[in-house]
N, C-alpha and C positions, 0 to 999 in steps of 0.2 A: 295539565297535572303531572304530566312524565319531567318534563325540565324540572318543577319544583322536586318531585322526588327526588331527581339526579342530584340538583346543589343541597338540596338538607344529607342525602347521602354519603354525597363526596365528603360537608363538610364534619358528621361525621368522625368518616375515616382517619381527615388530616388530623381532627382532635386528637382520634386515640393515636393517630402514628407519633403528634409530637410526644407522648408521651415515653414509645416504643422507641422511637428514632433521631437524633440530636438534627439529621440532614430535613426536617421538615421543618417547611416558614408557617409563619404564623399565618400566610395572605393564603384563603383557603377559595377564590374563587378558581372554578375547572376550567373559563374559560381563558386564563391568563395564562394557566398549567399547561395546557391541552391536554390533561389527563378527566374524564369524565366517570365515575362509577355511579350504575344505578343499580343496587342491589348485588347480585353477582353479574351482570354485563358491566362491560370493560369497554371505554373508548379513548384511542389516543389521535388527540388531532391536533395537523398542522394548516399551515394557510392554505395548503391545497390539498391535503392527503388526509386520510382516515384509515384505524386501522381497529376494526372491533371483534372483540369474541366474547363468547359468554359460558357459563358455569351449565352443563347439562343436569338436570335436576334430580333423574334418576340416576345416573349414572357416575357423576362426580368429574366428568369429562370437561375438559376444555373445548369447546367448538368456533371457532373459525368464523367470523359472519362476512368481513369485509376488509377487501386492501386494496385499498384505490386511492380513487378522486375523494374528494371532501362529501359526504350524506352527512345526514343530522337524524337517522337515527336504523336499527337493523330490519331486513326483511328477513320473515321466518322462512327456513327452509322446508318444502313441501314433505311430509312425514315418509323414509323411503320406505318402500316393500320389500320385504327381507323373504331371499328365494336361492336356490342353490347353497353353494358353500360359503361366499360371502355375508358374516352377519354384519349385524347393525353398526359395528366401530368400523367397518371398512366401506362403509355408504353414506357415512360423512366425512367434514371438514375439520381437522382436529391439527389444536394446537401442539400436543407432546406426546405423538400417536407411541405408542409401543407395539411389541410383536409376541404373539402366542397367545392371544385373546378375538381372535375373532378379526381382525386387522390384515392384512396377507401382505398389503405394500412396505415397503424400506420403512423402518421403524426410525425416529430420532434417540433413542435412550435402548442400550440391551446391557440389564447387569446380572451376573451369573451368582446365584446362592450359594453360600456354602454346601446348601444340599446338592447343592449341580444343577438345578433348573434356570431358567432364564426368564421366569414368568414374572413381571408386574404389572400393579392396578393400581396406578397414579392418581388418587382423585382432591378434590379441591380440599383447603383447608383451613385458610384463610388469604389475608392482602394487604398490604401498607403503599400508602402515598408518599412520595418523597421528595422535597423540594429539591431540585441540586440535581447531581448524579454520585453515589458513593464509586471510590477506584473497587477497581479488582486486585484480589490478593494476590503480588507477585504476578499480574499481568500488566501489558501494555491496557489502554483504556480511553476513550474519548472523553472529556472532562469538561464541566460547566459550571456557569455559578446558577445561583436559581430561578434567575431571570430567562437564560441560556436553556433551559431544560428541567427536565421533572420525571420522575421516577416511580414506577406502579413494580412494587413485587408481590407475585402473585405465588403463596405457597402450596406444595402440593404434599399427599402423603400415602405413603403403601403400608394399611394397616397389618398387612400379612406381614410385614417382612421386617417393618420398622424403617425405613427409607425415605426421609425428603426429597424433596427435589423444590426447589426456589426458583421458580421465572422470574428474572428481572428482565421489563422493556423500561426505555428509558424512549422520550420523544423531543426534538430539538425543533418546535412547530415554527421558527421562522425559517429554518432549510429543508425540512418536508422530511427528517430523516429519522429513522426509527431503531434503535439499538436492542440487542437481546442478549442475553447471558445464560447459561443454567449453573445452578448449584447442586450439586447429590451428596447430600450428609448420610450415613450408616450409623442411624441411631439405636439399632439393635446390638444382641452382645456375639455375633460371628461375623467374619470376616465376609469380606462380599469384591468382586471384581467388576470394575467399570468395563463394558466390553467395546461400547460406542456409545458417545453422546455429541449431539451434534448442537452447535448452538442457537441454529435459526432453523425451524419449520413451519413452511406454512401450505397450506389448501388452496389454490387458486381456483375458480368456478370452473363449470364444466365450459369448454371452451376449447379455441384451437391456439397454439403458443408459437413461438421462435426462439430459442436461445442463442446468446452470444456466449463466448468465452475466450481467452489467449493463450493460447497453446504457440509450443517455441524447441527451441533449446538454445544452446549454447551460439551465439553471435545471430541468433535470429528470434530473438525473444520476441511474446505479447503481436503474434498474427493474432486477426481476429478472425474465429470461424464463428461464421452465425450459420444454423441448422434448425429445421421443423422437430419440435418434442414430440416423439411419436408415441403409440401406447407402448406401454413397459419399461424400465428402467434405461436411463442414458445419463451419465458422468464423469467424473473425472477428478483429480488430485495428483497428490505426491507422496510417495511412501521413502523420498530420498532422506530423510532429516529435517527436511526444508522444503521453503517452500517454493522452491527451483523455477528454471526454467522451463521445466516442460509443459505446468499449467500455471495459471496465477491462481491465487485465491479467490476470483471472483467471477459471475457469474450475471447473465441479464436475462428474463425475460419479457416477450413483449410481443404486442399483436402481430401476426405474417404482414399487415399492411405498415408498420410502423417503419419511420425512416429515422434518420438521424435526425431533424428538426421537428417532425408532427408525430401523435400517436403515442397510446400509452408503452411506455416503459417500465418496470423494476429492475432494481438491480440489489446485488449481496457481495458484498467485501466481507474479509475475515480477518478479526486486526490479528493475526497471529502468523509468528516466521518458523513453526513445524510443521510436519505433514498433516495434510487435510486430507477428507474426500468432501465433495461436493456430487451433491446424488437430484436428477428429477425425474420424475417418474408421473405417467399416466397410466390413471390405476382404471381395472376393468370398466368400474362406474363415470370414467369420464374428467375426477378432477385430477388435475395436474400439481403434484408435491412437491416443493422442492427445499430442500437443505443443506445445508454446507457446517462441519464443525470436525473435530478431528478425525483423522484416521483410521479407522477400527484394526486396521492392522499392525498401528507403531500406538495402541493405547495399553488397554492388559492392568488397566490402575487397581492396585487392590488398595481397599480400606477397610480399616480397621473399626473398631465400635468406636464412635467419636469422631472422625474421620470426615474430610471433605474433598471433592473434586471438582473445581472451577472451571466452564470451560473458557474460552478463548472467546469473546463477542461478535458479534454480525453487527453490521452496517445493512440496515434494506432502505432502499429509496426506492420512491416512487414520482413520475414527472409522467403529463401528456405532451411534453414537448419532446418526444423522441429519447433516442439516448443520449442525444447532447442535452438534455434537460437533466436527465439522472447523472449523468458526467459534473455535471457544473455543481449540484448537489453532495456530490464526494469531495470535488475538488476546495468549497468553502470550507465542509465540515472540518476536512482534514488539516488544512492551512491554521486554521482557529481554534481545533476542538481537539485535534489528534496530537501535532507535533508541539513537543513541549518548549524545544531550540526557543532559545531567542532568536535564532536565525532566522524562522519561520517565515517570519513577511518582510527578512528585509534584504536587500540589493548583495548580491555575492560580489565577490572581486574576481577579474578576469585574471586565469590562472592558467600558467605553463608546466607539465607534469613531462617529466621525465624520461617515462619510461618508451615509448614507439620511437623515440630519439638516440636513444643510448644504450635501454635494453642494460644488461648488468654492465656493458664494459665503461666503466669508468673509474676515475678517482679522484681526490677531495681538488684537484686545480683543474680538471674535467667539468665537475660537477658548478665548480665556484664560476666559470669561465660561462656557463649553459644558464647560469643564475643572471651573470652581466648582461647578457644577449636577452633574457627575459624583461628587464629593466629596461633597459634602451630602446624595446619594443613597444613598453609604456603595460605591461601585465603588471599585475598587484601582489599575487600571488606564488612563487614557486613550490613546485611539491618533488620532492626527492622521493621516488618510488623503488622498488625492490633492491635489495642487492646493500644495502646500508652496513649489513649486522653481522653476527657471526664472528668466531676469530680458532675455535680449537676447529672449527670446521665453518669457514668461512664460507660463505652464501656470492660466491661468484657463478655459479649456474643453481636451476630450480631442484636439487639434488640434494643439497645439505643448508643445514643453518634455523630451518626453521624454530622458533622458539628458544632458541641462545639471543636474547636482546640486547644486543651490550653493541656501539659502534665496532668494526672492523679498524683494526689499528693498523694496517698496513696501507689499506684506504684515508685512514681520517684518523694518523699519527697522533694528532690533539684533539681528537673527540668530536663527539657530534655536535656538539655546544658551541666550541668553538667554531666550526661551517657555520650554523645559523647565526651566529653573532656576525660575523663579514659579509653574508647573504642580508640580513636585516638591515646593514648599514648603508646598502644601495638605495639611490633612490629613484624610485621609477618614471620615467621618461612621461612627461607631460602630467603631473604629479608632482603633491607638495610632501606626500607620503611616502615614505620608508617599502622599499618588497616584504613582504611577509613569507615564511619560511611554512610549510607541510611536509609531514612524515606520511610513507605508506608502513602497514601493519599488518599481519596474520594469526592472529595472537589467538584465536582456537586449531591450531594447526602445530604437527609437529615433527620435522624429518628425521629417520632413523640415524642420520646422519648428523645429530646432533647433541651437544652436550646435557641436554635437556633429558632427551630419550634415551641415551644409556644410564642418567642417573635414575631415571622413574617408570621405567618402561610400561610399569603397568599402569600410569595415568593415561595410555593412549586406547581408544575403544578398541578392543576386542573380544571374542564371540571363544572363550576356553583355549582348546589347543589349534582350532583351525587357524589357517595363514592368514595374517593381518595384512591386508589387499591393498596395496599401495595404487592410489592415483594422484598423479603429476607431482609422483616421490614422497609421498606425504601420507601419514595418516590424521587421523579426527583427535582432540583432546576430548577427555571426557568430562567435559565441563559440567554436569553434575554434578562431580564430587564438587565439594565444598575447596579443599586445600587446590585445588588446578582454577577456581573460580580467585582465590586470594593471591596467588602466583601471577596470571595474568591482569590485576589489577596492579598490585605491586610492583611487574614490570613496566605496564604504562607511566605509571603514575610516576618513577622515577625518571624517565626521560624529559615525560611534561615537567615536572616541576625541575628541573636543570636546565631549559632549555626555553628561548622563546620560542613558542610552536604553537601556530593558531589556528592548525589545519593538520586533521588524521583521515588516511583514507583506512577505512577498515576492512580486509581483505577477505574471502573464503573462496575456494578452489576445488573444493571436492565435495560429492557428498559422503553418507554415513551408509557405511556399513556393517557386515558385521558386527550387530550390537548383542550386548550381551544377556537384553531382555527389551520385548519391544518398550517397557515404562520409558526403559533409557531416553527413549527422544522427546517424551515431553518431561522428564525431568533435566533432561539438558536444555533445555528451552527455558526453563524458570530460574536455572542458573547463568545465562545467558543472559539475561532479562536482568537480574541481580548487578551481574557486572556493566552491563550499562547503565544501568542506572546510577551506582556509586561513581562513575568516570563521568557521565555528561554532568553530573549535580555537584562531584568536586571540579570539573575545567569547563565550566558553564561558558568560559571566552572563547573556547575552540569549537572550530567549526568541523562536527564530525561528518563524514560519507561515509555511507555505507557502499559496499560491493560486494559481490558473490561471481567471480569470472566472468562479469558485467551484471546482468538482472537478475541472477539465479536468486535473491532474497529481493526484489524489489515489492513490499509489499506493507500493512499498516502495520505492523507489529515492526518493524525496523524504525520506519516513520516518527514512531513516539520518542523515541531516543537520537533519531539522526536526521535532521531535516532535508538530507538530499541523498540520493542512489545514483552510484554508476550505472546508467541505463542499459547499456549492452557494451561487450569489448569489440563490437562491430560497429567501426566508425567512419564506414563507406556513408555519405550522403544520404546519397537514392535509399541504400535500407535504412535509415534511419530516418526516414520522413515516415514510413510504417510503422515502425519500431517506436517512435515516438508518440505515432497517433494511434496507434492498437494503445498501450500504456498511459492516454489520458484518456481514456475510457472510464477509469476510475482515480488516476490518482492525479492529482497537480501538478502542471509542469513545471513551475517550482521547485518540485521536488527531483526532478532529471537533472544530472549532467550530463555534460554535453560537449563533444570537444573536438576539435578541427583537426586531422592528421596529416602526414604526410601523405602524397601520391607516387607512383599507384599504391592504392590502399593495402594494408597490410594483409584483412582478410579476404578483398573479394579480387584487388590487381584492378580495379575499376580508377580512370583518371578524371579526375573531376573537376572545376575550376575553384579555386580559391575562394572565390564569392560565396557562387552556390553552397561550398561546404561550410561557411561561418554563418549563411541566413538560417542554415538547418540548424547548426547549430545555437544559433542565438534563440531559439523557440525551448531552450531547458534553461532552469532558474538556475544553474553553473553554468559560465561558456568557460572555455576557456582550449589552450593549443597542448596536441600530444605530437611534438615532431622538436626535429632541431632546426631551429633559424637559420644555420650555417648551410642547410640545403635548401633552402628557400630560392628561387631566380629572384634577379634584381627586381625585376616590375611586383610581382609576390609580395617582397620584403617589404617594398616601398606599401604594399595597400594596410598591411598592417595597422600602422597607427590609427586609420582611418574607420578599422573596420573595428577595433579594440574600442573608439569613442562612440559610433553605432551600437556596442553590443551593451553598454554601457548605459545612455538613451533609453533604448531596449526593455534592458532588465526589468526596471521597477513596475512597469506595468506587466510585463510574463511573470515575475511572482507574485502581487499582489491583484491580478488580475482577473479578468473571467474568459475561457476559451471558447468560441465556435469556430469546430470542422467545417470548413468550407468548403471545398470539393476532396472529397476521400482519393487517397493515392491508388486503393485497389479498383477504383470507378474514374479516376479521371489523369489526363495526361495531364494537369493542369493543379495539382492538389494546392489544398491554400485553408488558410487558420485565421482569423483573427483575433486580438487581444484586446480586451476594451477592460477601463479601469474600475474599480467596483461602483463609484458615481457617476460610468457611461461619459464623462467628459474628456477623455485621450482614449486611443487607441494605434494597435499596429497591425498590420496587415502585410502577412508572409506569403508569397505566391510563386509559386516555383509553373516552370514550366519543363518538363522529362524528355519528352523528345521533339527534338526539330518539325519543322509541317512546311508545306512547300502551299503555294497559291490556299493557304486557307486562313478567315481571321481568326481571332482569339475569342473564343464566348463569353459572353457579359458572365460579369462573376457577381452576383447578388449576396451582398452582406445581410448581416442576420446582428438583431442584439440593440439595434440603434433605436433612440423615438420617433418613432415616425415624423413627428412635427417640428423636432429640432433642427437645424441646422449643419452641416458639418465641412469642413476645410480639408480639403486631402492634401500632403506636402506643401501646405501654404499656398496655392496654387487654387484651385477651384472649390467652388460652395455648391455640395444641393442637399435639400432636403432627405432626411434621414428614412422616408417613403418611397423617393425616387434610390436611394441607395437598397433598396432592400427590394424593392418590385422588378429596378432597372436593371441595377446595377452598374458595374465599371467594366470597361475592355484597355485593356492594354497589349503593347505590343514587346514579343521575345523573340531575340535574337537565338538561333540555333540551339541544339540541345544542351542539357544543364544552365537555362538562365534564369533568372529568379530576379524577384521586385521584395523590396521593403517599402510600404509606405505608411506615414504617419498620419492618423488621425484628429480633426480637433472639434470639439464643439462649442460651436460658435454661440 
């Protein structure tokens, strides 16, 4: 009888929502949905995951039942006994806990009344089905049609104060992956301040946990530190602007026995590029909270009567296959569901940029000369990076220029138009195709030293009379304002369309300070969001990168607008097999560039062999060379071609692909990845070996991902069973330190 109540419930709901809602389909079964209501309990289910809460009856409370594996239906929690100070909201599991009601843990929502108090009582009020997924307003957002995903909003209300609040989860039950939003409307007649709202909370049972997370900074982004969640609060975010390099938005946890392949996992992304916090906490009674949504110290939103505050959405997955189950979970969602690019899933062109070559000294027959050497190499690609622009104060060091967009005419006498037109006209060595021309950009940036900044000085952030704090010469635009959001659109836009340019890197160097009210950084964030939006949707043929002084923004809110990220400006090897593999922990390596430099490396002076450093980098969906060919040795120059048709090979299964970490670089001398295509029928397998080994052999390296029962061909060369490759495994043999294998897979 419970299933039948659930489907006459569900359908219901779907009735009145189509009436409420244009996003709901007519087809009202919950099992197609994975959305199930039976009365006020709530189920969202995927092939393998379950995620249920229900309506407390006294209370008006949301409660927490299950976030797992797949059940079919809730066990009651045993009724607690309420003793010392801790009352009854802080001895359960609660969806949208608040704080000053009896609760003592890290709240998800604190809004301050006009009267000054900070007291709410959130309780249910109604809920709509949704077929689809609706966007968020003026956010990034994962997006599906309604096959793809289905939508439960569940409202809530504070009858004291007049205050909604809207939970949207949204469930994509072929990738196991569960999405959350909050909305806080101020439908009363006084003003009221957002103080924190976090977008994902949830209760995990009483239990013992492990979190992961990527902590970094600059040239050493996305290590991954995994630590035991102790009792009491442990966290972390960014209060820079962004969402930097010192943490990523995201976060896992997972049983103390769980490894990369076996054992349960969760994990939480944050599609948003402002400051977060991410907070988990083991509270007195045992269960473990954890949330992630903005910053309570760069939020301060006030609304007015009428008034709403959106937050930024969460990404939770759930896999028992370790955290490469939850990995490969982010990496489809976002490939398909996140990034809008038509770039998304398909093959990049191997590209030679500029700048670790040339650095600012050069000029337009410097420049055109570094282009033919590109060409001749057989790259697809060239990108002209800093030092382009400027001319009342020309941008030959990192000092002046920023934000004067206009070519340098001392540099490039006939315009930038005219470089790309003689650069387009090459064509590239082993290739029926034309080179393709790239611009680099900094275009929320802007040096004092520049025409820009003495006409408008005050469009640059700062904090009243205190000193506007210059980092790497530069301060912040304050891309909130509206008119600095149409400036910078207006400057792109005029390059793009005078120019054939199929490639912008988008730069940021610094972060934010000195704001002049913490609102400031999420309303630079929606105007941020504004302008990329108008630029990818009018130059929908250019292929944008994002960067932040390598990863400092590597994160899903970029993603939506730029299908691929400067991984790090550290493009030593050896750190970059970390660096790449901390960083597909959640996002697709698709989405990395990646790129081969000169030796010794710029930031570490480490000498690496030419190989090693194109196999590392052939594992990001950009490869592509940051040096100049003219320093290249002859044996070098000559592997070139060979290694440019490899990366090439390569490619299309690392973008459109699925990844298992094979041996972790922080666990083995030996680290190794493979790539198999989403039909399991091709594959490649990256296997680096770090240092030398005297009288010892190579340990079988056991692949992962294969069907046991199929067949498979390694470099054309030997067949075995896809059992025997995953039990046995392969050994191979490396010569001395820095030597590395590519091999191809086939099934046969």
């Amino acid at each position: 009888m419970a299933c039948v109540r659930a489907v006459r419930s569900f359908a219901w709901i779907v009735g009145l929502a189509c009436v409420l809602n244009p996003f709901v389909a007519a087809q009202n079964s919950s099992y197609t949905t994975g959305v199930v209501v039976d009365g006020t309990s709530f189920a969202l289910n995927g092939d393998n995951v379950s995620y249920r809460f229900h309506v407390d009856e006294d209370t008006g409370d949301l409660i927490s039942d299950h976030f797992g594996g797949s059940v079919t239906e809730s066990v009651p929690m045993l009724e607690p006994s309420v003793a010392g100070w801790v009352g009854l909201p802080g001895r359960v599991k609660r969806e949208f806990p608040d704080l000053g009601r009896g609760d003592f843990r890290v709240p998800a929502v604190r809004i301050r009344q006009s009267q000054g108090y900070a007291v709410t009582d959130f309780r249910y009020k109604s809920h709509d089905v949704v077929r689809g997924k609706p966007a968020l307003p003026g956010l990034p957002s994962t997006f599906g049609n309604d096959d793809d995903v289905t939508t439960l909003v569940v409202r809530m209300y504070d009858n004291y104060s007049s205050i909604a609040a809207d939970l949207t989860y949204s469930i994509f039950p072929r990738l196991d992956a569960i999405v959350r939003s909050v909305n806080v409307t101020n439908q009363g007649q006084n003003n009221i301040t957002v103080e924190k709202l976090a977008s994902f909370s949830v209760d995990l049972p009483y239990d013992d946990y492990d979190m992961i997370e990527l902590r970094g900074d600059w040239a050493r982004e996305a290590t991954k530190v995994r630590r035991r969640v102790e009792y009491g609060t442990q966290g972390f975010g960014s209060n820079t602007g962004y969402s930097s390099h010192l943490h990523n938005p995201f976060f896992s946890l997972l049983s103390p026995t769980t490894t990369e392949s076996q054992g349960e996992a969760w994990g939480f992304s944050l599609v948003y590029t402002g400051s977060y916090a991410a907070e988990v906490e083991r509270g007195s009674q045992g269960f473990t909270r954890a949330m992630i949504g903005f910053n309570p110290y760069d939020l301060s939103w006030n609304l007015g009567p009428g008034e709403s505050l959106t937050s930024p959405e969460c990404v939770a997955a759930y896999s028992e296959k370790g955290i490469g189950g939850v990995s490969r979970i982010f990496h489809r969602l976002y490939r398909n569901h996140l990034m809008k690019s038509k770039f998304a899933v398909e093959t990049r062109p191997v590209l030679l940029n500029s700048w670790e070559g040339l650095g600012f000294d050069y000029n337009e027959s410097r420049i055109y000369h570094l282009a033919q050497e590109s060409a001749e190499l057989g790259a697809k690609l060239f990108v002209l990076d800093d030092g382009w622009f400027g001319n009342e104060y020309p941008r030959v060091t990192d000092n002046a220029g920023l934000g004067d967009w206009q070519a340098n005419k001392e540099r490039f006498p006939n315009g930038i138009s005219n470089l790309v037109n003689q650069v387009t006209a090459l064509e590239a060595a082993n290739s029926s195709s034309n080179l393709r021309f790239g611009l680099w950009f900094e275009p929320e940036m802007v040096n004092p030293n520049s025409t820009l900044y003495h006409e408008h000085p005050d469009w640059a952030l700062h904090a009243g009379d205190y000193p506007r704090t210059l980092i790497r010469n530069q301060l912040v635009l304050n891309v909130a304002l509206p008119e600095v959001q149409q400036f910078i659109i207006d400057a792109l836009s005029n390059i793009l369309s005078n120019a054939s340019i199929t490639y912008v890197k988008w730069d940021n160097n610094r972060g934010i300070q000195e704001s002049p009210s913490p609102s400031i950084d999420h309303a630079y964030m929606l105007g941020l969001y504004h302008v990329f939006d108008v630029l990818t949707t009018r130059f929908p043929d250019v292929l944008w990168e994002g960067c932040a002084s390598g990863g400092g923004r590597f994160d899903p809110g970029i993603l939506q607008y730029f299908p691929q990220v400067w991984t790090s400006d550290d493009t030593d090897a050896l750190m970059r097999i970390s660096i790449q593999f901390g960083t597909s922990l959640v996002y697709p390596p698709s989405a990395m560039g990646a790129h081969v430099s000169d030796v010794p490396n710029q930031q570490t002076g480490r000498t690496i062999p030419l190989l090693f450093r194109a196999h590392v980098a052939m594992m990001g969906g950009s490869f592509g060379f940051e040096l100049d060919p003219a320093k290249l040795a002859e044996d070098e120059r000559a592997l070139v071609p060979d290694i440019i048709a490899l990366a090439e090979r390569v490619n299309p299964i690392v973008v459109k692909g699925d990844q298992w970490r094979l041996n972790l670089p922080e666990d083995s001398n030996w680290p190794a990845a493979l790539f198999l295509s989403e039909n399991g029928s091709q594959g490649v397998l990256f296997y680096f070996q770090v240092r030398a080994t005297v009288d010892q052999p190579t340990p079988y390296l056991r692949l992962q991902g294969l069907d046991p029962k199929a067949r498979y061909t390694l470099d054309g060369n030997v067949t075995y069973s896809g059992a025997t490759l995953m039990r046995t495994g392969v050994q191979y043999k490396f010569n001395g330190e820095y030597d590395s294998k590519v091999v191809f897979i086939e099934k046969a």
